[in-house]
ModelCIF file with pLDDT and N, C-alpha, C, O atoms, coordinates in Angstrom:
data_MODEL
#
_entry.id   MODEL 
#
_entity.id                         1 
_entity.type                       polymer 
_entity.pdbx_number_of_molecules   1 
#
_entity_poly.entity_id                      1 
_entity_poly.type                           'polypeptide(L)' 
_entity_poly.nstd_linkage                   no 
_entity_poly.nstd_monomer                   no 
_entity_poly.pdbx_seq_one_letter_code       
;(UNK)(UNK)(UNK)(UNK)(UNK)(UNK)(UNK)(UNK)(UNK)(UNK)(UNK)(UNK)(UNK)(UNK)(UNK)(UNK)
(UNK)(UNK)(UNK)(UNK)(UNK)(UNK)(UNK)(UNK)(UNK)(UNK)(UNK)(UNK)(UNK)(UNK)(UNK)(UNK)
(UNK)(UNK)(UNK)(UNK)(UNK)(UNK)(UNK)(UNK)(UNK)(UNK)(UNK)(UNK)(UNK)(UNK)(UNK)
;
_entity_poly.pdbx_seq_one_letter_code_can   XXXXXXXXXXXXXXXXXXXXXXXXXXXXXXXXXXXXXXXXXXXXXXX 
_entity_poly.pdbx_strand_id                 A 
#
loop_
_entity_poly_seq.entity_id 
_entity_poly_seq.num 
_entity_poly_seq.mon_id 
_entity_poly_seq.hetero 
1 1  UNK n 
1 2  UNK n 
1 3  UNK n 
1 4  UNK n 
1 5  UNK n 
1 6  UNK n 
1 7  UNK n 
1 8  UNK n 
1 9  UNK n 
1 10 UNK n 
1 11 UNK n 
1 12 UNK n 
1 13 UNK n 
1 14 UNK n 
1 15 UNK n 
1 16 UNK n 
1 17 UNK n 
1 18 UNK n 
1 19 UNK n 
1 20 UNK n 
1 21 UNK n 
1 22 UNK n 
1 23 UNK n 
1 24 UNK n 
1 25 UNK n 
1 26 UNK n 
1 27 UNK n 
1 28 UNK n 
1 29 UNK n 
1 30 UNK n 
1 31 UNK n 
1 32 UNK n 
1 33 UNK n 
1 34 UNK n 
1 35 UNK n 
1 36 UNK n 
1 37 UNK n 
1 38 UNK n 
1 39 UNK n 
1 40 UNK n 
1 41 UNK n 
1 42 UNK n 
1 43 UNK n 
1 44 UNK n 
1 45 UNK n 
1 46 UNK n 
1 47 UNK n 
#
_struct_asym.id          A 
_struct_asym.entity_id   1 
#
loop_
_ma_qa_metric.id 
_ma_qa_metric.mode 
_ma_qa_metric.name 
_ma_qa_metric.software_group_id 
_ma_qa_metric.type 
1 global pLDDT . pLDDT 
2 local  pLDDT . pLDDT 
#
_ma_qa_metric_global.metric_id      1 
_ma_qa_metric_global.metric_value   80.85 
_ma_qa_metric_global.model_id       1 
_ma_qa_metric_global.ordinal_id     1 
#
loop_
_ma_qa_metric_local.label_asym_id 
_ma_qa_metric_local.label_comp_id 
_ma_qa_metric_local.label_seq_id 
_ma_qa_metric_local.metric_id 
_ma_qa_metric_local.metric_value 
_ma_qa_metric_local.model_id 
_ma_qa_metric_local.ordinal_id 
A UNK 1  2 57.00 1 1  
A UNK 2  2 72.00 1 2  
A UNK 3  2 82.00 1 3  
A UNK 4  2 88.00 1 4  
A UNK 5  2 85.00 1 5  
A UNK 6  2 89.00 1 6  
A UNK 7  2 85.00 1 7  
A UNK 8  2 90.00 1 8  
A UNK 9  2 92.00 1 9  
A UNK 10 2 91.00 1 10 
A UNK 11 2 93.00 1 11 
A UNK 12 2 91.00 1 12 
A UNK 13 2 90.00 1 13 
A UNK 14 2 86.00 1 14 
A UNK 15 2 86.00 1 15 
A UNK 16 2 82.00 1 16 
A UNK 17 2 82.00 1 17 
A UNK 18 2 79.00 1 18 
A UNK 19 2 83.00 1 19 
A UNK 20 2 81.00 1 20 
A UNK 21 2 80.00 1 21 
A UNK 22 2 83.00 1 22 
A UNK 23 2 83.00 1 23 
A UNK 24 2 88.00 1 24 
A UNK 25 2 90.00 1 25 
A UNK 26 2 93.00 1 26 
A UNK 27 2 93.00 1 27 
A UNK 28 2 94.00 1 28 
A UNK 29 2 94.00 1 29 
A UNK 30 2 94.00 1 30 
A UNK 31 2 95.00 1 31 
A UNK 32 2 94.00 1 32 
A UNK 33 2 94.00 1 33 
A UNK 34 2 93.00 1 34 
A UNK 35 2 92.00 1 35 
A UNK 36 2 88.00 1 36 
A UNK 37 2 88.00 1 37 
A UNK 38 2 85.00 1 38 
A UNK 39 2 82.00 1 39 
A UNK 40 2 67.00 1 40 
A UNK 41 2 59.00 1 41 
A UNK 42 2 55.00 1 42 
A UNK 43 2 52.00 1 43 
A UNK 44 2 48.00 1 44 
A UNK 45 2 49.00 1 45 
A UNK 46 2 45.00 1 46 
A UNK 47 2 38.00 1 47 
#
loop_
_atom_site.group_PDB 
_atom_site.id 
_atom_site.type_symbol 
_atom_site.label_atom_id 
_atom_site.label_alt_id 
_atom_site.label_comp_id 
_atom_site.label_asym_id 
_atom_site.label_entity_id 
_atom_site.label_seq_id 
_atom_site.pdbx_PDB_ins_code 
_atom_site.Cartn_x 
_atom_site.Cartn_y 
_atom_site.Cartn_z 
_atom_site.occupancy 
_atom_site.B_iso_or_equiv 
_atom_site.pdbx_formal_charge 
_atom_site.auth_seq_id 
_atom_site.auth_comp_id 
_atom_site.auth_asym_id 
_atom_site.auth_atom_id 
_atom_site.pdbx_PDB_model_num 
ATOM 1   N N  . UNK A 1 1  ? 4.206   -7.110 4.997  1.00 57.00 ? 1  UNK A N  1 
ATOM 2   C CA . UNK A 1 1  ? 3.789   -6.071 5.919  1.00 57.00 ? 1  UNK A CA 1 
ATOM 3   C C  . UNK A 1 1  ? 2.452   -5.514 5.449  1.00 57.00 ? 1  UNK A C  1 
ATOM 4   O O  . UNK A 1 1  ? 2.236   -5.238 4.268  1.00 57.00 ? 1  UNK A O  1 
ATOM 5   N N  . UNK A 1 2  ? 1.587   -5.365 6.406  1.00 72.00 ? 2  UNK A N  1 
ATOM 6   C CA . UNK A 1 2  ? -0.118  -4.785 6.069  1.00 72.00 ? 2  UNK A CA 1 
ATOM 7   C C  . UNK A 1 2  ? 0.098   -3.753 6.887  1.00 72.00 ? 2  UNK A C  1 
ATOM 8   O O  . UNK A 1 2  ? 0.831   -3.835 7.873  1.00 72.00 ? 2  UNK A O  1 
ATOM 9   N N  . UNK A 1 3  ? -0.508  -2.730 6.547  1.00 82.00 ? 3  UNK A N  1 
ATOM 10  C CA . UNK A 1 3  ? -0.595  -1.258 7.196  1.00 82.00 ? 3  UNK A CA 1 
ATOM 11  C C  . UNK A 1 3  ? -2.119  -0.419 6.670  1.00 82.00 ? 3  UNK A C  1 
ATOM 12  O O  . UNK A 1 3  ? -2.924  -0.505 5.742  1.00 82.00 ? 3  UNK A O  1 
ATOM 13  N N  . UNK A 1 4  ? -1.968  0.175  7.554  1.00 88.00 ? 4  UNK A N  1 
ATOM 14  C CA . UNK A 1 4  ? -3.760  0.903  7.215  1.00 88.00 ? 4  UNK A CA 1 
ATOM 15  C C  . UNK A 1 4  ? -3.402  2.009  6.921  1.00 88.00 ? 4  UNK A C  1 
ATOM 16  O O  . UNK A 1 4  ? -2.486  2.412  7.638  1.00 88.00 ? 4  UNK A O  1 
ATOM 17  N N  . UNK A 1 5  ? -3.768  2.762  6.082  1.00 85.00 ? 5  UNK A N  1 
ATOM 18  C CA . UNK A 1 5  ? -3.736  4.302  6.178  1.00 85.00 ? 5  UNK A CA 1 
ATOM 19  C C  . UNK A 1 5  ? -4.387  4.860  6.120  1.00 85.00 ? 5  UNK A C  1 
ATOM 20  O O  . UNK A 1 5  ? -5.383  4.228  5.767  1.00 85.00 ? 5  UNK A O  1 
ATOM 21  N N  . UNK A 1 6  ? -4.678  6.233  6.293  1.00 89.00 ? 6  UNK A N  1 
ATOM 22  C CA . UNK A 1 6  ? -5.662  7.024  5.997  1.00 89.00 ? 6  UNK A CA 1 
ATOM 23  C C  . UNK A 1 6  ? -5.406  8.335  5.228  1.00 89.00 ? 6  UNK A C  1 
ATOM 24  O O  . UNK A 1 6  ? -4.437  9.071  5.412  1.00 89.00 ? 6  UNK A O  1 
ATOM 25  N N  . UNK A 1 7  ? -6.416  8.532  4.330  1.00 85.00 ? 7  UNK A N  1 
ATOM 26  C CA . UNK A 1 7  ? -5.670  10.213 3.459  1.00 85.00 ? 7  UNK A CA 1 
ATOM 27  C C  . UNK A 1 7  ? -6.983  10.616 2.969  1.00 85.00 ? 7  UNK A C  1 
ATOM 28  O O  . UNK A 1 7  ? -7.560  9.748  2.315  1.00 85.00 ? 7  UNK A O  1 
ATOM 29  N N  . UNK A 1 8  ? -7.671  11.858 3.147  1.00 90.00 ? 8  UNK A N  1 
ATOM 30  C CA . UNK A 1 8  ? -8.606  12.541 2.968  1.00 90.00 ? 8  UNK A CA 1 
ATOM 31  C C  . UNK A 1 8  ? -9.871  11.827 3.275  1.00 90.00 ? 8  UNK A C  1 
ATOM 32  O O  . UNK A 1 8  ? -10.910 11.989 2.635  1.00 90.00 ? 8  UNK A O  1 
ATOM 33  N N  . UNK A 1 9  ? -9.743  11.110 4.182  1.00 92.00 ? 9  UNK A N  1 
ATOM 34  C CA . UNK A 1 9  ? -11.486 10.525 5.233  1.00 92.00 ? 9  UNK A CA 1 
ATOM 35  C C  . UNK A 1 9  ? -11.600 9.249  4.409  1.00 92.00 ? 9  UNK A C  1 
ATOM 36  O O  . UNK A 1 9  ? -12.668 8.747  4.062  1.00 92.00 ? 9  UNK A O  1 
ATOM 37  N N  . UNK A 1 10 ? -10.240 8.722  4.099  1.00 91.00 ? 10 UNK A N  1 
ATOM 38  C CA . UNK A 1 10 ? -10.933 7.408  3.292  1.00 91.00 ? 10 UNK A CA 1 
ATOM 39  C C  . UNK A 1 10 ? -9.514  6.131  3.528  1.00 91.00 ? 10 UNK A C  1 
ATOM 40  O O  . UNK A 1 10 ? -8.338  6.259  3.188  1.00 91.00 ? 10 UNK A O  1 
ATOM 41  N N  . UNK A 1 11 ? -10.135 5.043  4.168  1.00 93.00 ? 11 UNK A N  1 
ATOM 42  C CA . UNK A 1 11 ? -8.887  4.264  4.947  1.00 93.00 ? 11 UNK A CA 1 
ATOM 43  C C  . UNK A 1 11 ? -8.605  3.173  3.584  1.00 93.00 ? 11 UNK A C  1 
ATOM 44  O O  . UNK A 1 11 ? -9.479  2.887  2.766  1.00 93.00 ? 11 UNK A O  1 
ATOM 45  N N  . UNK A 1 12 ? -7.434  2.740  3.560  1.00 91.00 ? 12 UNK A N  1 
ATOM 46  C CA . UNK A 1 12 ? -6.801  1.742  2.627  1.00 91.00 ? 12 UNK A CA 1 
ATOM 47  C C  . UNK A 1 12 ? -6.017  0.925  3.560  1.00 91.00 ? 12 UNK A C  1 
ATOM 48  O O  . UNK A 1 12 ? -5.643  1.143  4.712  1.00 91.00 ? 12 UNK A O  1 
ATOM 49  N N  . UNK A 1 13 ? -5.806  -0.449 2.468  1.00 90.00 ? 13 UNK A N  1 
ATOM 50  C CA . UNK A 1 13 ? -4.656  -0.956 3.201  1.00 90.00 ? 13 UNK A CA 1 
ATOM 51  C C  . UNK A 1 13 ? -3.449  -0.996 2.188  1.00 90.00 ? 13 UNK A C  1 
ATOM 52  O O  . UNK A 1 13 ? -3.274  -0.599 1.036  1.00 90.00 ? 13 UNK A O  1 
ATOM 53  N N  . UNK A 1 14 ? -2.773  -1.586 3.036  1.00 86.00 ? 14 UNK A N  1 
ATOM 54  C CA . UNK A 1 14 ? -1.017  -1.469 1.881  1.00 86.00 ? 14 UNK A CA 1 
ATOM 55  C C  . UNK A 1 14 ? -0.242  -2.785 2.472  1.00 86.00 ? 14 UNK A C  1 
ATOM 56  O O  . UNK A 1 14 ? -0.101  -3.229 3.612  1.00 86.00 ? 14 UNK A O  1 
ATOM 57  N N  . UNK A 1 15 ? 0.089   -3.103 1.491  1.00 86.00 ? 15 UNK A N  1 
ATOM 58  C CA . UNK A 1 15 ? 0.968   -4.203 1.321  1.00 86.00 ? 15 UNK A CA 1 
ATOM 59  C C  . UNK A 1 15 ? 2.439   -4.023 0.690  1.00 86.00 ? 15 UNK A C  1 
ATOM 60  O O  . UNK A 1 15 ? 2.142   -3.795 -0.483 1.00 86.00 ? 15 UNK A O  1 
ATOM 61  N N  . UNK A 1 16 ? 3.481   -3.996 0.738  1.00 82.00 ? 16 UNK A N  1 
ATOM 62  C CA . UNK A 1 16 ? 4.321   -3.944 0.315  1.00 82.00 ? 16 UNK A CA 1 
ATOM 63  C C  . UNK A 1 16 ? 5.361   -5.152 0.245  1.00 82.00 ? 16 UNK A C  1 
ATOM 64  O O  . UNK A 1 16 ? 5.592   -5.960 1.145  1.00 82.00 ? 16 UNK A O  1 
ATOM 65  N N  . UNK A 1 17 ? 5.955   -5.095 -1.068 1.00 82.00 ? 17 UNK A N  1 
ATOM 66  C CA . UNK A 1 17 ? 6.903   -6.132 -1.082 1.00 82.00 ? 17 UNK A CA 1 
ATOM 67  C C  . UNK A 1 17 ? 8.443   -6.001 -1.163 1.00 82.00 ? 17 UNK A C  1 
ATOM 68  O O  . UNK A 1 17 ? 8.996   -5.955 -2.263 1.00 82.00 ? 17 UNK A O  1 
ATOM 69  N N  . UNK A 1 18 ? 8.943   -5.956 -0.330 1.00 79.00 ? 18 UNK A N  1 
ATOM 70  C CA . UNK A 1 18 ? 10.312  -5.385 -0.655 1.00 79.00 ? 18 UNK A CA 1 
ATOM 71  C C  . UNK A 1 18 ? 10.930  -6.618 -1.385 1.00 79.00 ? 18 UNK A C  1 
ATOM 72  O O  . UNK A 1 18 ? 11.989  -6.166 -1.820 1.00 79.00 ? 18 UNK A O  1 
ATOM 73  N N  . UNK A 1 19 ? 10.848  -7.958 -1.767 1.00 83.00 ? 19 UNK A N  1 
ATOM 74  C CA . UNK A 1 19 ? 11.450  -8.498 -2.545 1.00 83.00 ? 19 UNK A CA 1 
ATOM 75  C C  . UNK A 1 19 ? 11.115  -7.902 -4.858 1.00 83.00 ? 19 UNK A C  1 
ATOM 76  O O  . UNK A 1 19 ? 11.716  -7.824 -5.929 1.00 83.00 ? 19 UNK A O  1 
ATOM 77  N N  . UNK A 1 20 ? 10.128  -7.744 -4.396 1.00 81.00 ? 20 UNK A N  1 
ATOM 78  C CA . UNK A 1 20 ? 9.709   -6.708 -5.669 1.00 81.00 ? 20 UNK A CA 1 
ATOM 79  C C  . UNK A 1 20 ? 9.790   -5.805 -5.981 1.00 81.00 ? 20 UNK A C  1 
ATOM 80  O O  . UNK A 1 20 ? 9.801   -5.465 -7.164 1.00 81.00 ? 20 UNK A O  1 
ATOM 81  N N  . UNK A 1 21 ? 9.924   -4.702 -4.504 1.00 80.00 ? 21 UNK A N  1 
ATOM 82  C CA . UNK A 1 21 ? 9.925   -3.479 -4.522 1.00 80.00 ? 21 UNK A CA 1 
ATOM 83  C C  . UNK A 1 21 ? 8.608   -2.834 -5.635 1.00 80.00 ? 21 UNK A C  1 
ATOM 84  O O  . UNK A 1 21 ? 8.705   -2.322 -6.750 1.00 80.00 ? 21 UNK A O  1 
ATOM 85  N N  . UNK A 1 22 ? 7.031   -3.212 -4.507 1.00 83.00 ? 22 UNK A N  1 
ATOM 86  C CA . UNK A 1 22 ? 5.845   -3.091 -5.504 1.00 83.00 ? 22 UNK A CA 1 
ATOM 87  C C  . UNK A 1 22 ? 5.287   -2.525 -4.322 1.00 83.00 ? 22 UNK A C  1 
ATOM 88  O O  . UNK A 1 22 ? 5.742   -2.672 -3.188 1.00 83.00 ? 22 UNK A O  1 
ATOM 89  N N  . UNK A 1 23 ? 4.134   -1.775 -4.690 1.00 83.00 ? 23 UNK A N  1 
ATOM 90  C CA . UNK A 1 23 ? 2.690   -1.520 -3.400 1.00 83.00 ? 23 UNK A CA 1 
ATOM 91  C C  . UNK A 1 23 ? 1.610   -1.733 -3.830 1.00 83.00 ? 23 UNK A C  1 
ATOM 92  O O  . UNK A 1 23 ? 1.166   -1.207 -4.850 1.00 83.00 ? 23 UNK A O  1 
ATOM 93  N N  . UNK A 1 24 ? 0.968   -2.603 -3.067 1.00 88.00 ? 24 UNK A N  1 
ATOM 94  C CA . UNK A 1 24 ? -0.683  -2.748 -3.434 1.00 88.00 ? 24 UNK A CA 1 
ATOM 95  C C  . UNK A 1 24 ? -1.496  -2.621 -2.589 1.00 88.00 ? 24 UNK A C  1 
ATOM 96  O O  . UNK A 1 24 ? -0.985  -2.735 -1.475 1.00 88.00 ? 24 UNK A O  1 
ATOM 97  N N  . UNK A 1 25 ? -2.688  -2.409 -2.568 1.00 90.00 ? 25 UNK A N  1 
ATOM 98  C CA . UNK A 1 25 ? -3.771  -2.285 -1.442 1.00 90.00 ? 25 UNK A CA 1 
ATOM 99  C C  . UNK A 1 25 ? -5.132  -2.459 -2.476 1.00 90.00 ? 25 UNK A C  1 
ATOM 100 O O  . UNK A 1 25 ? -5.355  -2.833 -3.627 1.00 90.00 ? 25 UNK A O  1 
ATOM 101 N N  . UNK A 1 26 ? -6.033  -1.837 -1.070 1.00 93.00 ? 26 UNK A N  1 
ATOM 102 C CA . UNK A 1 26 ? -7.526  -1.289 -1.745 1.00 93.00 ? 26 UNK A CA 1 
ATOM 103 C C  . UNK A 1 26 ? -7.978  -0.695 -0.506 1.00 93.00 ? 26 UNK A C  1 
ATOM 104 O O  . UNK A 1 26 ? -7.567  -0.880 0.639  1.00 93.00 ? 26 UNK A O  1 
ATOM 105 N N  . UNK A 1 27 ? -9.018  0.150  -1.001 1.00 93.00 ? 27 UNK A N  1 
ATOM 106 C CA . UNK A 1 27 ? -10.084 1.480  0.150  1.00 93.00 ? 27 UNK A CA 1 
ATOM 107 C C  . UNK A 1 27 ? -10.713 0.227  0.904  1.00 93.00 ? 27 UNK A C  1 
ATOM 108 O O  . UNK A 1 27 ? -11.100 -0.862 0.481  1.00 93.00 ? 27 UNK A O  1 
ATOM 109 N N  . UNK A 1 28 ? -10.675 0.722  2.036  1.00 94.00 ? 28 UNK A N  1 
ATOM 110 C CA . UNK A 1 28 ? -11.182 0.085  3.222  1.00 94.00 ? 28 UNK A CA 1 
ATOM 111 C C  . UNK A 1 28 ? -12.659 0.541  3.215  1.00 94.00 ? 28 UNK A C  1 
ATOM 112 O O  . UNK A 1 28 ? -13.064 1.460  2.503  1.00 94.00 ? 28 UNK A O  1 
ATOM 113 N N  . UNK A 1 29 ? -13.638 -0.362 4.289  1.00 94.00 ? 29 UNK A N  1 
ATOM 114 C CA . UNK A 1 29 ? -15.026 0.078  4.731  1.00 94.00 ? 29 UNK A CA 1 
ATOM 115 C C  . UNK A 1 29 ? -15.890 1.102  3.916  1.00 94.00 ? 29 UNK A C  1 
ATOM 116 O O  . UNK A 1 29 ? -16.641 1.989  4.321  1.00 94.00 ? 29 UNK A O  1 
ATOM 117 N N  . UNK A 1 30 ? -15.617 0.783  2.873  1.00 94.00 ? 30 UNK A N  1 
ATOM 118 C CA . UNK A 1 30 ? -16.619 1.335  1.552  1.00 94.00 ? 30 UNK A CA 1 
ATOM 119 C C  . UNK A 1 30 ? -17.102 0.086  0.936  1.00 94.00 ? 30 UNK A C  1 
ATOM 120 O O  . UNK A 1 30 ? -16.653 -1.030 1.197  1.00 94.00 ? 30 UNK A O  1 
ATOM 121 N N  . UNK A 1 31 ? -18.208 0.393  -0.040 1.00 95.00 ? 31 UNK A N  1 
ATOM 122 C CA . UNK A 1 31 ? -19.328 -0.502 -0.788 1.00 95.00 ? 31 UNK A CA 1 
ATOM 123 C C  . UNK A 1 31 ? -18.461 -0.944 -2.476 1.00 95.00 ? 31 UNK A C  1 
ATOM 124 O O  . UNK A 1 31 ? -18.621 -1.820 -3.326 1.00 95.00 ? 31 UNK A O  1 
ATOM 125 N N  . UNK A 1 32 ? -17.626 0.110  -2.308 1.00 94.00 ? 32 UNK A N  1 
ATOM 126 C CA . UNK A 1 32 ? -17.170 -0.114 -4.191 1.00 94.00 ? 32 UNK A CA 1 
ATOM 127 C C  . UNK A 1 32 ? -15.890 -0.679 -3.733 1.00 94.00 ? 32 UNK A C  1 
ATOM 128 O O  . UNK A 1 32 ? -15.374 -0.434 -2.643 1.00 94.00 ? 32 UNK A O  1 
ATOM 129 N N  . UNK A 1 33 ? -15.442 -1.407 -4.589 1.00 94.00 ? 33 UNK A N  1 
ATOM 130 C CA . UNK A 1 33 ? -14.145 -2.405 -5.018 1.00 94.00 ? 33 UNK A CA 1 
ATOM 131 C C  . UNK A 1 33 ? -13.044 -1.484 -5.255 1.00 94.00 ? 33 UNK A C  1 
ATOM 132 O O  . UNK A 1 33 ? -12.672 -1.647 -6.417 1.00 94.00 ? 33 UNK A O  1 
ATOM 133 N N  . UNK A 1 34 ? -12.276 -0.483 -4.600 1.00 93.00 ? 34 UNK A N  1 
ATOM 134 C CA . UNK A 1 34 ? -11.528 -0.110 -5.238 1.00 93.00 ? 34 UNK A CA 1 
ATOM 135 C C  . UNK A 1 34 ? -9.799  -0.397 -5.261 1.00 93.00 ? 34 UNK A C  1 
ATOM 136 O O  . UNK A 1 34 ? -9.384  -0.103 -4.140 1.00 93.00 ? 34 UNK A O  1 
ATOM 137 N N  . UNK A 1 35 ? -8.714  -0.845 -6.106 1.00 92.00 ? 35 UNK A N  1 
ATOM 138 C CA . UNK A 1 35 ? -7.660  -1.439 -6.003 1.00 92.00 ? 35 UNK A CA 1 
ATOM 139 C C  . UNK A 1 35 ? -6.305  -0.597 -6.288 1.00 92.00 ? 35 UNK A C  1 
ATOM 140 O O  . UNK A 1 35 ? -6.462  -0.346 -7.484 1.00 92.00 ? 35 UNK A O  1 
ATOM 141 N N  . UNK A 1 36 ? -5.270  -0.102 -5.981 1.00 88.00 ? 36 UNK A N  1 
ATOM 142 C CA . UNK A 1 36 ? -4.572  0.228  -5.896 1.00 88.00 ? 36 UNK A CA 1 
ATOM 143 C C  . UNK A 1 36 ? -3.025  -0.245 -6.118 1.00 88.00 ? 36 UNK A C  1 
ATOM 144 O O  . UNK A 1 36 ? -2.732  -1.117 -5.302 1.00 88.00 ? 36 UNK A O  1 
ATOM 145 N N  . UNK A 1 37 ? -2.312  -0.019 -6.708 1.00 88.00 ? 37 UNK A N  1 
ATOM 146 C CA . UNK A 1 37 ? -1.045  -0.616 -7.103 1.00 88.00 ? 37 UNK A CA 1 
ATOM 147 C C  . UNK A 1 37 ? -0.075  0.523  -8.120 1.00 88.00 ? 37 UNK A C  1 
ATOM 148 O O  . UNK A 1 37 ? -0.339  1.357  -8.986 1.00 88.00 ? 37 UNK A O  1 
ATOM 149 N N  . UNK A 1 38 ? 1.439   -0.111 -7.303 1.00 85.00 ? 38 UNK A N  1 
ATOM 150 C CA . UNK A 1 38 ? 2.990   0.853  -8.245 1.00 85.00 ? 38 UNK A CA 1 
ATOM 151 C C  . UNK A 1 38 ? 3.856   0.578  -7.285 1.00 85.00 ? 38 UNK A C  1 
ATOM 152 O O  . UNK A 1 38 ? 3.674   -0.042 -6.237 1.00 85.00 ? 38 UNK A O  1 
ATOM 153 N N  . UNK A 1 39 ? 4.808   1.076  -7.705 1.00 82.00 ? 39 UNK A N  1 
ATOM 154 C CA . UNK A 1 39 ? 6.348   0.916  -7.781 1.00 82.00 ? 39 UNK A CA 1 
ATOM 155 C C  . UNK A 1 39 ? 6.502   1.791  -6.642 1.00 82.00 ? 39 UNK A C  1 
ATOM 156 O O  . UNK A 1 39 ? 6.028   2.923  -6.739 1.00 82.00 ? 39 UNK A O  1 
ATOM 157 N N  . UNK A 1 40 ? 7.134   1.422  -5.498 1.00 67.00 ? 40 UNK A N  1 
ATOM 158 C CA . UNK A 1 40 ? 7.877   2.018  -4.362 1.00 67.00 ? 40 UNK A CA 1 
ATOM 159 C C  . UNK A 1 40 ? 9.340   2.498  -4.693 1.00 67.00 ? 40 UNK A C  1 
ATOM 160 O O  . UNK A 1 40 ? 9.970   2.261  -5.724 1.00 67.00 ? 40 UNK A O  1 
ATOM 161 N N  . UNK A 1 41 ? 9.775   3.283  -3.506 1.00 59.00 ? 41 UNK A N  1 
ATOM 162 C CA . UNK A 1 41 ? 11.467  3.808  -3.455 1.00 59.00 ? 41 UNK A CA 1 
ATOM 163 C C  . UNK A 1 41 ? 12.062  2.723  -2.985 1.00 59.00 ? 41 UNK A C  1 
ATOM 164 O O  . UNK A 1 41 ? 11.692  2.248  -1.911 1.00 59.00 ? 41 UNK A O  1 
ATOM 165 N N  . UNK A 1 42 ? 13.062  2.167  -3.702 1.00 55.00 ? 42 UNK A N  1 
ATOM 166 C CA . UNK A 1 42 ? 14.312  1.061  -2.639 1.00 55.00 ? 42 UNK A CA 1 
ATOM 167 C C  . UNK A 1 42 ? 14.247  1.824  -1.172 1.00 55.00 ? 42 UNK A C  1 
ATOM 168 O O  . UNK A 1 42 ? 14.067  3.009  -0.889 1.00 55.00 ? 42 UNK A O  1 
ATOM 169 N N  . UNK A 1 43 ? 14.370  1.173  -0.720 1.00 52.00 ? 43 UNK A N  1 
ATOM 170 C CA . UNK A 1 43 ? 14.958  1.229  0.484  1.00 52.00 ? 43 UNK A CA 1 
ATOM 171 C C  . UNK A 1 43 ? 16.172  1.054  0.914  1.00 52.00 ? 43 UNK A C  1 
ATOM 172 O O  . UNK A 1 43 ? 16.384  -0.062 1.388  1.00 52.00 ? 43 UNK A O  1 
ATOM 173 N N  . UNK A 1 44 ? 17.750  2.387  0.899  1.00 48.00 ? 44 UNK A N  1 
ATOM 174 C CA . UNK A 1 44 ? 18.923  1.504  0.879  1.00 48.00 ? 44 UNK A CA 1 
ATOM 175 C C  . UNK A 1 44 ? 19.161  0.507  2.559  1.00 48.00 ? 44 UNK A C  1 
ATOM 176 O O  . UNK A 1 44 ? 18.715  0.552  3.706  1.00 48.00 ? 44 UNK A O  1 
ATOM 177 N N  . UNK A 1 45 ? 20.120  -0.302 1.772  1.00 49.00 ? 45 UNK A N  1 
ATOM 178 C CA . UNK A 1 45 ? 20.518  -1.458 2.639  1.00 49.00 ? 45 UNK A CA 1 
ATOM 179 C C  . UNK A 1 45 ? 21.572  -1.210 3.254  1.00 49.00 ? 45 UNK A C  1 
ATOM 180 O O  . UNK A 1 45 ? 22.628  -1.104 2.630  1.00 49.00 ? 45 UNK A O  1 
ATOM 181 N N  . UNK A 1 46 ? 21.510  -1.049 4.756  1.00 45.00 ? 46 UNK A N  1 
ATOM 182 C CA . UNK A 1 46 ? 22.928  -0.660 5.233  1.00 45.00 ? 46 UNK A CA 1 
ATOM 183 C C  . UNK A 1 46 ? 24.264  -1.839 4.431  1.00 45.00 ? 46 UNK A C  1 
ATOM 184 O O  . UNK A 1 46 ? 23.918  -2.870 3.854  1.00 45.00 ? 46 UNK A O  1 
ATOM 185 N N  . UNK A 1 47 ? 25.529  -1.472 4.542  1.00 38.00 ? 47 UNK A N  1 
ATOM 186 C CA . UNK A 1 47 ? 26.031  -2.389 4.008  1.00 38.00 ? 47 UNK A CA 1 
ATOM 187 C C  . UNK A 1 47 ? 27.129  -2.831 5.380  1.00 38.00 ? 47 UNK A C  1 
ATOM 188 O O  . UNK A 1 47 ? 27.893  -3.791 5.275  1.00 38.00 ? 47 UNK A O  1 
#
């Protein structure tokens, strides 16, 4: 799953893995490289 976000005038994207339960991205439409990554909440699983 790719998702865009936005938080204080500055867009990222996000990737998430629910087989890892990880998040990664980086800042969107800027000049500098910047990378982003950690550990998400499970998500429970109905049973």
């Amino acid at each position: 799953m790719n998702t865009l976000w936005k938080h204080r005038g500055y867009f990222g994207s996000g990737e998430v893995s629910t087989k890892d339960n990880y998040l990664f991205g980086k800042l969107q439409f800027i000049r500098a490289l910047v990378n982003y990554e950690g550990e998400t909440e499970a998500v429970p699983e109905a049973a």
